[in-house]
N, C-alpha and C positions, 0 to 999 in steps of 0.2 A: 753784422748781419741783422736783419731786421728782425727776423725769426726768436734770436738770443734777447733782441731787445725789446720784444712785446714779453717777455717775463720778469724783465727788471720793471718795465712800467708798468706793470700790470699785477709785482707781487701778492698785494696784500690779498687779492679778488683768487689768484691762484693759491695761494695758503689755505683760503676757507675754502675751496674744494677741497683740496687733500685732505684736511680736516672734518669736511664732513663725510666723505667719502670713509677716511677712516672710521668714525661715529657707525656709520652701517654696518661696517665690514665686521667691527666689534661687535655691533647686537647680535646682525646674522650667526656670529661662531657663537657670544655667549648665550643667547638668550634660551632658557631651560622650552623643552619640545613636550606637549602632553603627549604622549607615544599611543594612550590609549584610541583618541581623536580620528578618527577612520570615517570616507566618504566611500560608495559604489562605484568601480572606477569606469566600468562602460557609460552610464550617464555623463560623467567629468567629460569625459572624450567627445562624445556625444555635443552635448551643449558647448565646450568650450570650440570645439570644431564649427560650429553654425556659427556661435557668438565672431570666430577670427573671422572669419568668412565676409558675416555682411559688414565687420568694420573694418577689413581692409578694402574692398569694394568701396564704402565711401569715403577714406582714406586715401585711395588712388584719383576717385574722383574729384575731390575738391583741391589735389596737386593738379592737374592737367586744366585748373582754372576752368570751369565749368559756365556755359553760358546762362546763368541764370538772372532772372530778375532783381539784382543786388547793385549794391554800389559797387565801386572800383576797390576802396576801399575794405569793404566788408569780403569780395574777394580774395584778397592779399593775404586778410588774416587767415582764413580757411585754409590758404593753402599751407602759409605756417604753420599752425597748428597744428593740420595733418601731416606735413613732412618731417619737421621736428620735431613732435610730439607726437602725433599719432602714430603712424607709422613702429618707431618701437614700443608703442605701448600695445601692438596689437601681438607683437612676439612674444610676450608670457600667454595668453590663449593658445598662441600656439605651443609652444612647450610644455607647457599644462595638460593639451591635450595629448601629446606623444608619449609624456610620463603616464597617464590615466591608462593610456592604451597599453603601455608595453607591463604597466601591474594586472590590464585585466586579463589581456589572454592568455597569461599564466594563474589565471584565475582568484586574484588578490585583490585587496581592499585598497583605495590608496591614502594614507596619512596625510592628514590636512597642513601637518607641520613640513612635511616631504614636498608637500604642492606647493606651497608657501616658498620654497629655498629656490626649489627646481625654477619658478614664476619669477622670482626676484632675479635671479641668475639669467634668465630671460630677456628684462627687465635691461639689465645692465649690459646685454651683450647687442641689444636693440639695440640702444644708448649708444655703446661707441660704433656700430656702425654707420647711424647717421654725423657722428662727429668726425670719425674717420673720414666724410665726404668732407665736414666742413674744412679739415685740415689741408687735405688735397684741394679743393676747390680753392681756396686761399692762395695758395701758393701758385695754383693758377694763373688768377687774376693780376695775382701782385709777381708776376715771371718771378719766380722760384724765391721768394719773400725779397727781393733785390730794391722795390721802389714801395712806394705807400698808394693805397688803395681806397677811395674816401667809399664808406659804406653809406644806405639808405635806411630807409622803415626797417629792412629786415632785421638789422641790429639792436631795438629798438627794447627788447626785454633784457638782453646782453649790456646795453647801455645803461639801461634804467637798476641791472643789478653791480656792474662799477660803478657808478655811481655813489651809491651807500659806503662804499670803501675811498670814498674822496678822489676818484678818476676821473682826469678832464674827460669831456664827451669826444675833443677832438683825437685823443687816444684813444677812443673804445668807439667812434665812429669810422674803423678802419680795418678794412680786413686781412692786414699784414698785425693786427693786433688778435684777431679773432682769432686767427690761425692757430697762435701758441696757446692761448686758452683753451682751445676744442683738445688740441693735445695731453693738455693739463687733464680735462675731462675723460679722455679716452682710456688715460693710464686709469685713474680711476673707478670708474663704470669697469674695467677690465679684472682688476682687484673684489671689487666687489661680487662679478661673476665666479673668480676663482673662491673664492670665500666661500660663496655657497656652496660650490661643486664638492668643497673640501669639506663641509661640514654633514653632508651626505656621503659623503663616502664615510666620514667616524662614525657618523650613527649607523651608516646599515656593519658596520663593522660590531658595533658595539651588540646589535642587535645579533649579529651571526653568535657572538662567544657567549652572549647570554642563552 
């Protein structure tokens, strides 16, 4: 099945994710929180609600390939970026600002160390839902990973990072190969969000016994 065998082609490049992944998911639990560190949490809500606002609006826009006066090219990327990238990076604003809100009208501060977990856990769960598409879309294209799939431009960051790990292009120009990496990806980004969830729940724990 092809699905199995973009992991074998593809291990060293899936290794160094889980590796980095794990790297994060390490600092997020160990790294020491100044507890004292407190922001106003209605403002946090406030601005980060405006801030999600207008960059998911040009986020959605520059996906829906917008008629501008650009190249074709210059197009293409915009939409990347906002689809893969932007898009979950616009989900920690939002979570940021639902944590903000739900310390302020209980009338609390919100700890910068707490917005920081809560945003990265955001972060991550952005992450694998747009990989979760890549994985489904893949399997798509290639009828349920059964044949091979020659990818274009859009693979073009994904190639350029197999690469540094000695991957022929005609392997990582393929989207029965993308498939198992986004997967790779998903687990991780996934980990990383539970990490933080976990590491807020010890602290406000620790916070309650003290």
């Amino acid at each position: 099945m092809l699905f199995l065998k973009g992991f074998v082609l593809t291990w060293p490049l899936c290794l160094a994710f889980l590796a980095f992944f794990a790297a994060v998911s390490a600092t997020a639990w160990a790294v020491p929180a100044r507890k004292g560190r407190t922001v106003a949490s209605m403002p946090v809500f406030h601005v980060f609600t405006v801030l999600w606002v207008a960059a998911m609006g040009v986020c959605l826009t520059f996906v829906d390939a917008p008629h501008l006066s650009l190249s074709k090219e210059t197009i293409d990327w915009l939409f990347m970026l906002s689809s893969f990238l932007g898009i979950p990076l616009t989900i920690p604003l939002l979570t940021g600002a639902v944590w903000a809100l739900a310390r302020g009208v209980r009338g609390e501060r919100t700890r910068i160390s707490d917005l920081a977990l809560v945003m990265l856990a955001g972060f991550g769960l952005g992450c694998a839902a747009s990989n979760i598409h890549d994985v489904a879309w893949c399997g798509i294209i290639t009828r349920g990973y059964t044949q091979p799939f020659k990818a274009g431009y859009d693979l073009v960051a994904f190639a350029t990072v197999g690469g540094w790990f000695g991957i022929p292009e005609e392997v990582l120009y393929d989207y029965a190969t993308l498939g198992p990496c986004a997967a790779v990806l998903v687990f991780g980004e996934l980990c990383v969000s539970a990490v933080c969830f976990a590491r807020l729940r010890r602290d406000g724990r620790a916070d309650r016994a003290a």
